[in-house]
Backbone as CSV, one residue per row, in Angstrom:
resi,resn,N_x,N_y,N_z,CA_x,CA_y,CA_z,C_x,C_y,C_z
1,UNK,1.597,-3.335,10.968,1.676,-1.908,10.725,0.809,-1.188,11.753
2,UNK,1.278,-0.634,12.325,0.389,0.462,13.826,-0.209,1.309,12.998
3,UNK,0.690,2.337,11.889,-0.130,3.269,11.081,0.120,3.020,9.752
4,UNK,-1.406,2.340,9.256,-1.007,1.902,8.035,-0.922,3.161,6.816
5,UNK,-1.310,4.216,7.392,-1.165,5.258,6.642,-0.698,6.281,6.202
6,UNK,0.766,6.173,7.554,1.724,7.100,7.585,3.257,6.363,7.840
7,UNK,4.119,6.903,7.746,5.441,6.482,8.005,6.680,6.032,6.983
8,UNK,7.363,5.542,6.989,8.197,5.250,6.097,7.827,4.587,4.867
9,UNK,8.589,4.627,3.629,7.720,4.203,2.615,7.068,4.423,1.855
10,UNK,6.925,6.247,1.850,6.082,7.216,1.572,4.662,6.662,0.925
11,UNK,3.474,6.216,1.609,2.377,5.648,1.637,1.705,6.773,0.681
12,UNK,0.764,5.939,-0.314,-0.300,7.006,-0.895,-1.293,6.303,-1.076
13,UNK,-2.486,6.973,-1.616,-3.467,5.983,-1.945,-3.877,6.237,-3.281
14,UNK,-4.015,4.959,-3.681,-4.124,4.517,-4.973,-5.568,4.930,-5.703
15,UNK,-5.718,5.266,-6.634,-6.602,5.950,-7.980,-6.940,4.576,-8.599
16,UNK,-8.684,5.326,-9.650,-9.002,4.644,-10.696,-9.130,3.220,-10.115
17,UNK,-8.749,1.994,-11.128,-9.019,0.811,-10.913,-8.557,0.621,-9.230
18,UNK,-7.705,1.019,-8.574,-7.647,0.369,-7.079,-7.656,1.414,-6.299
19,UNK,-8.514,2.028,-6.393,-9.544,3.066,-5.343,-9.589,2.347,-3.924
20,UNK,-8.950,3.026,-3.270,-9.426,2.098,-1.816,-7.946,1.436,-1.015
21,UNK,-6.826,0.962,-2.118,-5.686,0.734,-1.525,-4.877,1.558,-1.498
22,UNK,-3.615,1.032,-1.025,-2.803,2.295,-0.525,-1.294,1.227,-1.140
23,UNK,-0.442,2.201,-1.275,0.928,2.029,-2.311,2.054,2.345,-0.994
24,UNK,3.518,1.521,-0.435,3.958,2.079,0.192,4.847,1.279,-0.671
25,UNK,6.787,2.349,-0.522,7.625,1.865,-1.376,7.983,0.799,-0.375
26,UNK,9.122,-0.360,-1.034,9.864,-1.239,-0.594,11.430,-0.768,-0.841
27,UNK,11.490,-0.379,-2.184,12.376,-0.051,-2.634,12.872,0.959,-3.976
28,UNK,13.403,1.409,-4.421,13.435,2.031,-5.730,12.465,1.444,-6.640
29,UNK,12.270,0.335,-6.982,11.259,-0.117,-8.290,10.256,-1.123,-7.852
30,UNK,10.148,-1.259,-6.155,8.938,-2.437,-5.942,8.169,-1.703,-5.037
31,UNK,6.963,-2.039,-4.648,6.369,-1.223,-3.922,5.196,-2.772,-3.157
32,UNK,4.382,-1.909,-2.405,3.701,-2.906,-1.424,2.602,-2.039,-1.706
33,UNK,1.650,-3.229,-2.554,-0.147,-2.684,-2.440,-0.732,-3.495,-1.410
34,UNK,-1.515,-2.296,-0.769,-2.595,-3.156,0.668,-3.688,-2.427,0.612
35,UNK,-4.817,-3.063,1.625,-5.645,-2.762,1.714,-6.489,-2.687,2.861
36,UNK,-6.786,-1.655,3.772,-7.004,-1.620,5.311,-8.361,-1.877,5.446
37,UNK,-8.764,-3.229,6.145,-10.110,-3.031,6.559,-9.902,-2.472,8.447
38,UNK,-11.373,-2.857,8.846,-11.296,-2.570,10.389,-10.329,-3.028,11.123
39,UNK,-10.001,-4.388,10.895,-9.793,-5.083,11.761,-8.600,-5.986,11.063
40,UNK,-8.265,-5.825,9.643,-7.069,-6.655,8.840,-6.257,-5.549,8.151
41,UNK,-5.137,-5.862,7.100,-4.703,-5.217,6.404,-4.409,-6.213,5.396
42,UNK,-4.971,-6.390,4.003,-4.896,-7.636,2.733,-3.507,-7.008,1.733
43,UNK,-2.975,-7.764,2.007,-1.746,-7.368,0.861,-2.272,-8.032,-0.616
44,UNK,-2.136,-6.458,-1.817,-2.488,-7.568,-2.577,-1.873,-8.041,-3.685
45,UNK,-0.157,-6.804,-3.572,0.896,-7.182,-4.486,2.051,-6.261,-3.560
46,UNK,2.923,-7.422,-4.049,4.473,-7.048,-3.498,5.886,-6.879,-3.955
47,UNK,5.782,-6.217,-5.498,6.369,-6.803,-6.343,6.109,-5.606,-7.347
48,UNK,7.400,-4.966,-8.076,7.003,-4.458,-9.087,6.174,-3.067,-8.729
49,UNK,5.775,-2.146,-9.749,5.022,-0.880,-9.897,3.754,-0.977,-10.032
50,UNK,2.864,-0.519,-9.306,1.592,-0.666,-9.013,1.305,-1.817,-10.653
């Protein structure tokens, strides 16, 4: 991901318990949770609604 914070997928960032990651869709009902450090990006679900 070049911009993990913009672009297709409509990216947001996630509240409450996962403060800090960010939500981008996959599809109508699955979505992609990650998490940007400096230098990585940790996926930490891929599957399903936050």
């Amino acid at each position: 991901m070049r911009t993990p914070f913009e672009g297709i997928g409509k990216p947001e960032p996630l509240r409450f318990g996962l403060q800090g990651a960010w939500s981008r869709r996959i599809d109508h009902a699955n979505r992609l949770v990650y998490v940007v450090t400096d230098d990585a990006i940790a996926i930490v679900s891929v599957r399903d609604h936050y």
